[in-house]
C-alpha positions in Angstrom: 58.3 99.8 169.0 61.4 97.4 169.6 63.1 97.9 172.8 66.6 99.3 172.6 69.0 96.0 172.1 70.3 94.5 175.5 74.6 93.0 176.2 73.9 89.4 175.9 76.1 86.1 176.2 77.5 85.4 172.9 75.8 82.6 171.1 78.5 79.9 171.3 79.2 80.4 174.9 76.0 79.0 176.4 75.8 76.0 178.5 73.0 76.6 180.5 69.4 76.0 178.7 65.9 76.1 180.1 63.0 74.0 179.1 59.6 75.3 180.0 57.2 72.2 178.9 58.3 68.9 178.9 56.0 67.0 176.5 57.1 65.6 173.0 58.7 68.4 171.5 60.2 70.1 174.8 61.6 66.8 175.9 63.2 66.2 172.8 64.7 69.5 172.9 66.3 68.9 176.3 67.8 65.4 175.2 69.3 67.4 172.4 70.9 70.0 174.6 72.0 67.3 177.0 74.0 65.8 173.8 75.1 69.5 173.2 77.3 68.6 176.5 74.9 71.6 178.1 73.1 71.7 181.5 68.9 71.3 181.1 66.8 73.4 183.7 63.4 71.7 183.2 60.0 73.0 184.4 56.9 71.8 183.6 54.0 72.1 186.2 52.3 69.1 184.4 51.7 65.6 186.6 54.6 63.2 186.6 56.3 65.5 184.2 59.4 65.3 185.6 59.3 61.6 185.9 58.3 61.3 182.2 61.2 63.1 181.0 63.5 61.3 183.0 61.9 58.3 181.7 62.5 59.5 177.9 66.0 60.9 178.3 66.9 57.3 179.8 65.1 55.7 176.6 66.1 58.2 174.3 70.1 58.6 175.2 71.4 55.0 173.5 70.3 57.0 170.2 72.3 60.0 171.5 75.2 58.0 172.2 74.8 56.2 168.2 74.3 60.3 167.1 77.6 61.1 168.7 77.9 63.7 172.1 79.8 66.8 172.4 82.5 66.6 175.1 80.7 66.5 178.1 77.2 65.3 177.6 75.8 63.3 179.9 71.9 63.0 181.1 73.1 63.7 184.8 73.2 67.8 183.5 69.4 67.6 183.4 68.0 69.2 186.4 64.6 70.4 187.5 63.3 73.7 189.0 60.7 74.3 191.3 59.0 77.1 189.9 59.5 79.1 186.7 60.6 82.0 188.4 63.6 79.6 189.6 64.5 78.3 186.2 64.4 82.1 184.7 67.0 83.0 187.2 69.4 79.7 186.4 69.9 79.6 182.5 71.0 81.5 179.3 68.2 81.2 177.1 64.6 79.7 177.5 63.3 77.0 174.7 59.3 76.7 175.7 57.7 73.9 174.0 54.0 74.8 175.9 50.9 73.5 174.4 49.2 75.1 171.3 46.9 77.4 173.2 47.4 81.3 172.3 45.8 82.5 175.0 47.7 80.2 177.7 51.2 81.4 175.5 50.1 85.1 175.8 50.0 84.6 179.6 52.9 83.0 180.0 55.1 85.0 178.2 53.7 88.0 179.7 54.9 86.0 183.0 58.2 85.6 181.7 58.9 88.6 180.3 58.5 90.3 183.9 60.7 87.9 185.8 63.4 86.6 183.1 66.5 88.4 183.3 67.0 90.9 179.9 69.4 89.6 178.6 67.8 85.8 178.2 66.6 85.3 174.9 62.8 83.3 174.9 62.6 81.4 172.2 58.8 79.0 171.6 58.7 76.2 169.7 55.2 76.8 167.8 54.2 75.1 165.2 51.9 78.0 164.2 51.5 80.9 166.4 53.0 84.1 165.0 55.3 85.8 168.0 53.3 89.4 166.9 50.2 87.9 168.5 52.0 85.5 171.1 53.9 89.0 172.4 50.9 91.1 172.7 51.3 91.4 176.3 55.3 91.8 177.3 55.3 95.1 178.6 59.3 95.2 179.6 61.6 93.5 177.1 59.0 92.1 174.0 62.5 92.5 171.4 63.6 89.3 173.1 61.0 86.9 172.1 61.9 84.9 168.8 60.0 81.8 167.5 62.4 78.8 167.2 60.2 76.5 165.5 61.8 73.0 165.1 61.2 69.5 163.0 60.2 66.3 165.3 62.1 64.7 167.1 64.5 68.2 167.8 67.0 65.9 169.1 67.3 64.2 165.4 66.5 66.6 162.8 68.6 69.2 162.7 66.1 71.8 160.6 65.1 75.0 162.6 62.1 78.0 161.5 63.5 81.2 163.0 61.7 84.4 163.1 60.4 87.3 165.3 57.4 89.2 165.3 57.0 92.5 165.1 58.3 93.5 168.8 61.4 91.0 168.1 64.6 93.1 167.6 66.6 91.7 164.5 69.4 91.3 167.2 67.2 89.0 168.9 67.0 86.9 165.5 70.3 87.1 164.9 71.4 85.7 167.7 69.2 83.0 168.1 69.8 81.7 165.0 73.6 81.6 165.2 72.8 79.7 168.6 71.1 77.4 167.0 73.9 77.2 163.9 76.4 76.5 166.9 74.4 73.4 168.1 74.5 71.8 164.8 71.3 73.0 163.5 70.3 74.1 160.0 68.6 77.5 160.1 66.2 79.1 157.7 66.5 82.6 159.3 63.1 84.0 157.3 62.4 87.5 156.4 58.6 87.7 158.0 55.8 85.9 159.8 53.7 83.6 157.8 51.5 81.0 159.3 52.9 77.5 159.4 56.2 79.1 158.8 57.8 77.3 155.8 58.1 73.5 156.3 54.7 73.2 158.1 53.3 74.6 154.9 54.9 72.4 152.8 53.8 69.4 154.7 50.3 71.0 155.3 49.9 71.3 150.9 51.3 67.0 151.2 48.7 66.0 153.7 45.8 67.8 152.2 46.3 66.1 149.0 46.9 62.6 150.6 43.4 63.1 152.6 41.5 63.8 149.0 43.1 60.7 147.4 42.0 58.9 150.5 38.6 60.1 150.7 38.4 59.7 147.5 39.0 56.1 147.1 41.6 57.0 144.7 44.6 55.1 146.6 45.7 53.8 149.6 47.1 55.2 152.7 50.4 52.9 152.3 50.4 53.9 149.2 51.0 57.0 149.8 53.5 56.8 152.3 55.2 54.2 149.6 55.1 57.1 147.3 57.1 59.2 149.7 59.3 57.1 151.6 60.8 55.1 148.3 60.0 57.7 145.9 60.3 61.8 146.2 61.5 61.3 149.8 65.0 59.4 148.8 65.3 62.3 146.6 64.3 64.9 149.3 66.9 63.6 152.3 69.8 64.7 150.0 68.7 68.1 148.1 65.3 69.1 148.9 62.4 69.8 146.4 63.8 73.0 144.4 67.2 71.3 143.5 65.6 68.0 142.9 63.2 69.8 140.0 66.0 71.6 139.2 68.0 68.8 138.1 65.0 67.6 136.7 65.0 70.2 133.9 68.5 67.9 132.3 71.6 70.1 131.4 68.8 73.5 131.0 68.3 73.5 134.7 65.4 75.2 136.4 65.0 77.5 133.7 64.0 74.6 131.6 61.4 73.0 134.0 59.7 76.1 134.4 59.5 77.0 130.9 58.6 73.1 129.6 56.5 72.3 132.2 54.4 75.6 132.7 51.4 74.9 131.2 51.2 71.6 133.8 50.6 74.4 136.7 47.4 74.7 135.2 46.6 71.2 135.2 43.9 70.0 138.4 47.1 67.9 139.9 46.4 69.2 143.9 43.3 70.0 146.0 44.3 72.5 148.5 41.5 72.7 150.2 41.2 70.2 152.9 38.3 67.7 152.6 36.0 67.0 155.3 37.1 64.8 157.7 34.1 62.4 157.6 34.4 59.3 160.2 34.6 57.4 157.4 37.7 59.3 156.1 39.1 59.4 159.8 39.0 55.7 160.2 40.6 54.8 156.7 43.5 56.9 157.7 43.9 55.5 160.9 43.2 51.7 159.9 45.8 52.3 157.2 48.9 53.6 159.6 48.0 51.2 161.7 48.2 48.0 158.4 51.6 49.6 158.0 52.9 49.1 161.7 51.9 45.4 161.7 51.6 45.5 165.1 55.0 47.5 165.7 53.6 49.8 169.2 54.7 53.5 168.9 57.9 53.1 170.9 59.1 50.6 168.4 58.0 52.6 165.4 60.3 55.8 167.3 63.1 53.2 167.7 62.6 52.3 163.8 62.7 55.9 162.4 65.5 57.3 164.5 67.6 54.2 163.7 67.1 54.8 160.2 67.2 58.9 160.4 71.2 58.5 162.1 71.8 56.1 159.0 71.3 58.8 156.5 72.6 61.6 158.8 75.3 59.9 158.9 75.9 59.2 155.5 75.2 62.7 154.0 77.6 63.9 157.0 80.4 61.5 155.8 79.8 62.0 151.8 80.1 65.6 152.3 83.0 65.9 154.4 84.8 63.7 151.7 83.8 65.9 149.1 83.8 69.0 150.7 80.7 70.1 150.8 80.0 72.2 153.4 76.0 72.2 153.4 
């Protein structure tokens, strides 16, 4: 039963944002609400959290800069609370980025829900949770908890998952997905829980069937990745898969595809079902990302994709506005 809706800021006037979990993802968020020219409570109990962060945000903000800021931005907005009762009490909306543990998010939102003010919209970052089952134990304001799930790094990749289980008021939804339209995201606002949400599904279907090709000696892991990153992936930066095949059908479209290539949905093309990971399989996968790095450490490889993700940001942002495209 959905809790009768609460007077909240509107969308487009917050500046204050809370980050509960500082890791990958929830760091990422803060340096992209930092560029939002926002201020960042942060609060994670975690050892040298706070010191990490700062440490990323100072790595991190020369790509912010290249992005472009929002009047005001600056890392000096990023401040730290004590407690999570003090953070509650100092922002506008909550973005928790905790780790994958339902049990641990069940207690902590429970936590929340008692000492967050009403009208503070909670919104987790899960890559897989559905908020029915993380909201099982708000007993005072459940309609305000909303799953927000984003595409690494949040700070670059401006897709967002939005969707509320079923405690969530659609109010709750509807908001945070016009916050998120208002700090340059894309939304897909979706109609109902389903695990993985949409893109992790998507990418879940990809990786299973690169794992059987590599366990089955049938290719390469750079392969692959060759396959993707100068192949379907050009492709997917500017349209995404649906318009992609539909352009693939010539002048008849979609309609075409479907009705041409039908019979090929028959065909034994993908293995769904994950193979087992066998040591063997485990250490071809990791001996073949790490022949494609030659030697490049993680930080460089970060440096590498962000680099090249502003590039075609940028590009699809300039071609559009010429054209007048607004999407």
């Amino acid at each position: 039963m959905t809790q009768p809706i609460v007077s909240r800021l509107e969308p487009t006037q917050v500046s204050r944002a809370g980050v509960i979990g500082t890791g990958t993802i929830g760091g990422a968020w803060a340096l992209h609400f930092l560029r939002m020219g926002m201020d960042v409570v942060a609060y994670d109990p975690g050892p040298n959290a706070q010191q990490n962060l700062l440490n990323m945000v100072e790595a991190i903000w020369p790509t912010m800069k290249e992005l472009g800021l929002r009047e005001g931005a600056s890392p000096k907005r990023l401040s730290f609370a004590n407690s999570m009762e003090e953070l509650t009490q100092r922002v506008q909306v909550i973005q928790e980025s905790t780790p994958e543990n339902l049990t641990a998010k069940r207690q902590l939102f429970a936590e929340l829900d008692s000492i967050t003010p009403p009208d503070v919209v909670i919104i987790s970052s899960t890559s897989g949770f559905a908020m029915t089952d993380m909201q099982v134990n708000c007993e005072h304001h459940p309609e305000r908890f909303v799953v927000g799930h984003p595409f690494n790094p949040p700070y670059l990749i401006p897709f967002c998952e939005v969707v509320g289980g079923e405690q969530t008021s659609p109010d709750a939804v509807d908001w945070t997905a016009a916050f998120y339209e208002s700090i340059e995201k894309q939304v897909a606002k979706m109609d109902k829980e389903l695990p993985g949400f949409i893109g992790n599904r998507l990418q879940e279907a990809l990786w299973r069937e690169a794992l059987h090709m590599v366990a089955n000696n049938e290719c390469s892991v750079e392969d692959i990745d060759k396959s993707i990153a100068y192949g379907m992936g050009l492709r997917w930066a500017i349209m995404g898969h649906c318009l992609t095949y539909h352009l693939g059908g010539g002048q008849g479209g979609m309609a075409h595809l479907l009705d041409h290539f039908a019979p090929a949905l028959k065909e034994p093309w993908t293995r769904l079902e994950a193979p087992e990971l066998t040591p063997a399989l485990r250490d071809a996968m990791v001996q073949g990302c790490l022949n494609q790095a030659e030697g490049r450490s993680i930080n460089e490889l970060v440096k590498e994709r962000d680099d090249c993700l502003i590039r075609i940001i940028n590009t699809l942002k300039e071609y559009k506005a010429n054209h007048g495209i607004q999407r």
